[in-house]
C-alpha positions as CSV (number, residue, x, y, z in Angstrom):
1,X,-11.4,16.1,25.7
2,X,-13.8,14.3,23.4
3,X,-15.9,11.5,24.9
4,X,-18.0,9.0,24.0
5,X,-21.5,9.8,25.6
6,X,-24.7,7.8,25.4
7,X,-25.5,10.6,22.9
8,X,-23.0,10.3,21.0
9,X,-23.9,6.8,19.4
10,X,-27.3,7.0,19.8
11,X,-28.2,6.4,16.6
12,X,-26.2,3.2,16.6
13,X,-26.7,1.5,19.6
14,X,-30.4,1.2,21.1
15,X,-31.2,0.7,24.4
16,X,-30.7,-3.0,23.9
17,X,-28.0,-4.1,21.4
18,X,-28.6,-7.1,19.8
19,X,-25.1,-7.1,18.9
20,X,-22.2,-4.3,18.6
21,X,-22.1,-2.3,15.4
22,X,-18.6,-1.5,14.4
23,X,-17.9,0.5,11.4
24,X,-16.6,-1.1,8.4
25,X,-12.5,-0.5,7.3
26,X,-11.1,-2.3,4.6
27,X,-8.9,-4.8,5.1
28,X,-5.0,-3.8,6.0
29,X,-2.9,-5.7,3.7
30,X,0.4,-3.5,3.3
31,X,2.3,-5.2,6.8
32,X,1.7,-8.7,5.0
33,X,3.7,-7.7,2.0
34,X,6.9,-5.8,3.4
35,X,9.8,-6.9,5.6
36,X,9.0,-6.8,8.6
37,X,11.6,-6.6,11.4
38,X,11.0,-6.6,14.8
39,X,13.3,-4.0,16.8
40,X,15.2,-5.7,19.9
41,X,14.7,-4.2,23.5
42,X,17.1,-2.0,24.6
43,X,19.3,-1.8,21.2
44,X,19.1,2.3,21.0
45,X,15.8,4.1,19.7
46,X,17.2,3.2,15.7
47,X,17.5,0.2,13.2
48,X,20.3,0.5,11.1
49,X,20.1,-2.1,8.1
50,X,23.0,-1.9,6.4
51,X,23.6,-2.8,2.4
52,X,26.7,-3.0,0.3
53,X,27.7,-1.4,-2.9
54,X,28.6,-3.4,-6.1
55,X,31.8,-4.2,-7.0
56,X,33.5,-4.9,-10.4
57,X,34.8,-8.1,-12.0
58,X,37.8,-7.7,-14.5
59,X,39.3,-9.7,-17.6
60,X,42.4,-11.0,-16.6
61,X,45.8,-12.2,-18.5
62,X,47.6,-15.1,-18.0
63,X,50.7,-15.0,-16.1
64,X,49.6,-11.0,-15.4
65,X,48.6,-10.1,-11.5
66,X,45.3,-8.8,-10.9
67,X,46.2,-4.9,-10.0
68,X,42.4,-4.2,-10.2
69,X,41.5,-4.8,-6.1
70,X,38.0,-4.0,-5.7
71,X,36.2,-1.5,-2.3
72,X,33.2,-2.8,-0.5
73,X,31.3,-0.4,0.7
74,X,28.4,-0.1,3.1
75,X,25.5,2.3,3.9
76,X,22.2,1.9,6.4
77,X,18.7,2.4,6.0
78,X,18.3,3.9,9.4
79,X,14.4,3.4,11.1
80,X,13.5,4.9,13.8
81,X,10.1,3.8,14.9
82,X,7.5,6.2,16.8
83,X,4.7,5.8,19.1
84,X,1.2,5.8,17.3
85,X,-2.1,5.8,19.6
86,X,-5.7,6.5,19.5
87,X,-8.2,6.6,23.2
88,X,-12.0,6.0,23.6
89,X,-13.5,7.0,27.0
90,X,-16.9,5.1,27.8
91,X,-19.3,6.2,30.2
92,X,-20.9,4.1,32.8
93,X,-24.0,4.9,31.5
94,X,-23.7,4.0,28.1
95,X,-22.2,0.6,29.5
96,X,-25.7,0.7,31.9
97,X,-27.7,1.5,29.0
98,X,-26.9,-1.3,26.6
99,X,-26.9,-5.1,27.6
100,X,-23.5,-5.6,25.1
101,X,-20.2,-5.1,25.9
102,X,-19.4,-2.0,24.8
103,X,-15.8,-1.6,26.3
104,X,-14.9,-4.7,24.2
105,X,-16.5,-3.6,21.3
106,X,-14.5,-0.1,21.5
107,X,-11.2,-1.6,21.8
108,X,-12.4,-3.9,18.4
109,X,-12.5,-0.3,17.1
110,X,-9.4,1.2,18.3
111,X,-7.5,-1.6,16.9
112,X,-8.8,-1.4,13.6
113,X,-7.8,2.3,13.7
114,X,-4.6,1.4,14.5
115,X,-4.5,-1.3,11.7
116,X,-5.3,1.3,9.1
117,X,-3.3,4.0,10.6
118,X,-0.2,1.3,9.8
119,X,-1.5,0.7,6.4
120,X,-1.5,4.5,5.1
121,X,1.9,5.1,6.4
122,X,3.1,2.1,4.2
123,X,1.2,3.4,1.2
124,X,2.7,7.0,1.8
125,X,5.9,5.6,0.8
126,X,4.0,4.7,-3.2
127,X,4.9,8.2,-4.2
128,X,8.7,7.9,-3.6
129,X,9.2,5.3,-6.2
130,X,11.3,4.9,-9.3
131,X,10.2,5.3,-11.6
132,X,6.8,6.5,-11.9
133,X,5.0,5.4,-14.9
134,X,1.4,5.4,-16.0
135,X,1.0,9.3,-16.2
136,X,-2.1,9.3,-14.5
137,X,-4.2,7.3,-17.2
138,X,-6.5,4.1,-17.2
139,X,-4.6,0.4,-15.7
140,X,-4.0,-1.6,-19.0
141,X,-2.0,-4.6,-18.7
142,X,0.2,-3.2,-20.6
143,X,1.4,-0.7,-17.9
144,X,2.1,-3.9,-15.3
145,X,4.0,-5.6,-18.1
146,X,5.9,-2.2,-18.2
147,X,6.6,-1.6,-14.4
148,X,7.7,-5.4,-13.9
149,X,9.9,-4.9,-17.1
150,X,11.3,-1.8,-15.1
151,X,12.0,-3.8,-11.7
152,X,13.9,-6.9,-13.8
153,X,16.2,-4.6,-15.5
154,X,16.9,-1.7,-13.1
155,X,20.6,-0.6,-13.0
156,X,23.6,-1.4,-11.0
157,X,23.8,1.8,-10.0
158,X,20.3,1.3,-7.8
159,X,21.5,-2.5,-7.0
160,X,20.3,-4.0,-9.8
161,X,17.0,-5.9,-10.8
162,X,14.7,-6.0,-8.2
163,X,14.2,-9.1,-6.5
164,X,11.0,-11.4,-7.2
165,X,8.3,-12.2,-6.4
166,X,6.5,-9.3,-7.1
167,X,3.2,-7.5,-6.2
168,X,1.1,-5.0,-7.9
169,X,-1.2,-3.0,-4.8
170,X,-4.0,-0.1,-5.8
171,X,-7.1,1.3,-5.2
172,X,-10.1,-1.1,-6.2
173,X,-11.5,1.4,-9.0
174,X,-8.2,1.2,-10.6
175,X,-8.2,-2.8,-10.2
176,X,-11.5,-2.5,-12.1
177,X,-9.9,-1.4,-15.3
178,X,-8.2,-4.8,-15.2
179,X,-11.5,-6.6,-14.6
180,X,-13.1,-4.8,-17.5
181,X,-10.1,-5.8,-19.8
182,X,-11.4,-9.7,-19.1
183,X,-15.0,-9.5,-17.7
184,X,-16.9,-9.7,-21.4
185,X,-18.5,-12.5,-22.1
186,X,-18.0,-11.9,-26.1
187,X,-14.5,-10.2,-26.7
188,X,-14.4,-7.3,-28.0
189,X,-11.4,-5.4,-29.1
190,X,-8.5,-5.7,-26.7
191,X,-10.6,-7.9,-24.6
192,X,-10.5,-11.8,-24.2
193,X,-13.4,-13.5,-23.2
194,X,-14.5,-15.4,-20.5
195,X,-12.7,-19.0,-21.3
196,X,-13.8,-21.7,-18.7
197,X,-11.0,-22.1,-16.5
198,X,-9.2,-18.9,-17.3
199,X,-8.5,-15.5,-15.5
200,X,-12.0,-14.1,-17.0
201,X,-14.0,-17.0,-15.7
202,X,-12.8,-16.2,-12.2
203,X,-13.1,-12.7,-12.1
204,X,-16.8,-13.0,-13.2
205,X,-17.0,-15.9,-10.3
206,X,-15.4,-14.2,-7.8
207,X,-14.7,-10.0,-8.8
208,X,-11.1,-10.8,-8.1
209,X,-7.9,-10.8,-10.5
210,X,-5.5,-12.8,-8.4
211,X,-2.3,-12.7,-10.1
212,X,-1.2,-11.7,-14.1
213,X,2.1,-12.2,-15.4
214,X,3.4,-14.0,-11.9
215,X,2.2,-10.7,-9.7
216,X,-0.2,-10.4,-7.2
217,X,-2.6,-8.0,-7.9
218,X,-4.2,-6.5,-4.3
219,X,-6.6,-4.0,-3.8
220,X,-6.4,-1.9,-1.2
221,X,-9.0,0.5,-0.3
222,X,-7.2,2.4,2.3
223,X,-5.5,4.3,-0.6
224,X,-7.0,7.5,-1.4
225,X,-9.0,7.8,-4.8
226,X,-8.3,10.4,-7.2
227,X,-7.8,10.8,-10.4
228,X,-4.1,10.7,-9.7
229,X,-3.7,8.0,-7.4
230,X,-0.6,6.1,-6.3
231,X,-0.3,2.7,-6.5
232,X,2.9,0.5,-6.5
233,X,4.3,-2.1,-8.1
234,X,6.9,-3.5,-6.0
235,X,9.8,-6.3,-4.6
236,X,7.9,-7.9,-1.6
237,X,8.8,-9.6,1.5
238,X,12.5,-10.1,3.0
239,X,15.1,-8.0,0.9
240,X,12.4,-6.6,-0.2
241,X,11.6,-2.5,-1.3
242,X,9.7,-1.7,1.6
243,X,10.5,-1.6,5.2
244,X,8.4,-1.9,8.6
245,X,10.2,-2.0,12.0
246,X,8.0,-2.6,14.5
247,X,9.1,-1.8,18.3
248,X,6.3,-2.7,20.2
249,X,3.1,-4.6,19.1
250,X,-0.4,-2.6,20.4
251,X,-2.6,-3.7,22.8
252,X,-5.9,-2.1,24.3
253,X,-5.6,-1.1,27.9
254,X,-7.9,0.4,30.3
255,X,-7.5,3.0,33.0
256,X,-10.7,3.5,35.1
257,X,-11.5,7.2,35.9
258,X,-13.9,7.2,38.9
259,X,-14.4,10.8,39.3
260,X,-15.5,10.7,35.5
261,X,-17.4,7.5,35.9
262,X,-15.8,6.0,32.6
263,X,-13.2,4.3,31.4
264,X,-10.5,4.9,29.1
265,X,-9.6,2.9,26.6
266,X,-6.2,3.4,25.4
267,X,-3.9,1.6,22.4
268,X,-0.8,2.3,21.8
269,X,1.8,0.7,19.7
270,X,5.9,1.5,18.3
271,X,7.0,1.4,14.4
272,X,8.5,2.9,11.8
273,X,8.3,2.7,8.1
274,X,10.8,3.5,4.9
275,X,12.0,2.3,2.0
276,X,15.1,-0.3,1.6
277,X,15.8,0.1,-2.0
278,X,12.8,2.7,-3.8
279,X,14.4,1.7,-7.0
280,X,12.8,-2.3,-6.6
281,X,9.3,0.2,-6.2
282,X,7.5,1.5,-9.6
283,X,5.5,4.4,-8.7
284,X,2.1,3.4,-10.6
285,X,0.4,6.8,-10.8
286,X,-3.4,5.7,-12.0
287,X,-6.8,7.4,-12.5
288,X,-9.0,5.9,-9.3
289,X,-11.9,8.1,-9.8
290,X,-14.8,6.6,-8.7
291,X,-16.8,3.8,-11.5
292,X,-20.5,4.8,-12.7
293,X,-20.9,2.0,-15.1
């Protein structure tokens, strides 16, 4: 059983915290961007969201019947959502030792664990879309133009174009190749340069591209770099290509252990995650190795 003893953070928290020292995650933003569903209690351990097939119009004759009658069809996306945890156990004397509270700040840090924990299982689903495009190469803009070409005129036979609005989520080294395309200050070939007002004057402002062609562009640094790293560029929100049931929200609880002297701090929380439609999802597969210049 691993526990935390005053050892253990020693180097982090002195014998008189001025304040608790929690390690740094990214920010989370994967939940924001899907449908989310919230699973009713006591409906059966699955979701079922069900879609229908496309039927066909026909030309018709005057004065002819119609002897054409169309099928609907339906099929689920079934989601069944799983327990996820994480525990701390605090010693009395590392409480003792240190004048801040470090129960509270421990259950700061199992919720941010859980947080990113939710936000890798939602980018696990990048690699299952369709298509995949971008053949593990630099970000131009001309690869987002591609991919949201790709999600406007997918086929009937996936359920058609992919419904807007759209957003474009990768690692922040690959977002970088889109800052480079606007960041000079004298353009250079295939660059633009930094017109007050525009795109380039904000990203040398702020270091952030905001949107392009009508997407959102989000970094998200929970994503593993590589130098063949999935992004997506995909439908968001309700309808939308992603999916995250959620049965029950977390919470931190504790559960004192006197023969231990310590307390446990345990989180736990209930969801699942899949795709509705991983044709409305472009697999962006992008070089994210880390910049040196």
């Amino acid at each position: 059983m691993s526990i935390t003893l005053s050892s253990t953070l020693g180097e982090t928290l002195p014998t008189i915290i001025e304040e608790a020292r929690h390690t740094e995650q990214f920010a989370t933003p994967m939940p924001s961007l899907v449908w989310n569903i919230k699973k009713k209690l006591h409906e059966g351990s699955t979701v079922n969201i069900p879609y229908w097939g496309t039927v066909t119009a026909n030309d018709l004759t005057e004065g002819v019947d119609m002897a054409s009658p169309q099928t609907m069809s339906d099929q689920d996306v079934n989601i069944t959502p799983s327990e996820v945890g994480s525990q701390i156990i605090v010693t009395d004397k590392l409480v003792r030792d240190n004048q801040e509270d470090i129960i509270r700040a421990a259950g700061v840090e199992l919720g941010r664990a859980m947080a990113v924990k939710r936000d890798q299982d939602l980018i696990a689903l990048f690699g299952d879309g369709q298509p995949d495009i971008g053949s593990n190469g630099t970000m131009t803009l001309g690869i987002l133009a591609a991919g949201i070409a790709r999600l406007k005129a997918n086929s009937t036979t996936y359920r058609g174009p992919a419904p807007k609005p759209y957003v474009f989520v990768h690692h922040p080294y690959t977002i970088l190749d889109i800052i480079d395309v606007f960041s000079p200050i004298i353009p250079t070939t295939n660059t633009g340069a930094a017109t007050p007002g525009g795109i380039a004057e904000n990203i040398l402002r702020n270091f952030t591209v905001g949107r392009l062609f009508g997407v959102d562009i989000i970094e998200d640094g929970n994503i593993t770099a590589s130098a063949s790293c999935d992004g997506a560029l995909f439908s968001r929100g309700k309808g939308g290509a992603i999916i995250l049931v959620t049965a029950n929200e977390w919470e931190v609880k504790p559960e004192r252990d006197e023969s231990l002297r310590a307390t446990e701090l345990n989180i736990v929380g209930e969801y699942g995650v899949d795709h509705w439609n991983e044709y409305w999802q472009v697999e962006m597969s992008l070089d994210a190795t880390a910049p040196t210049s």
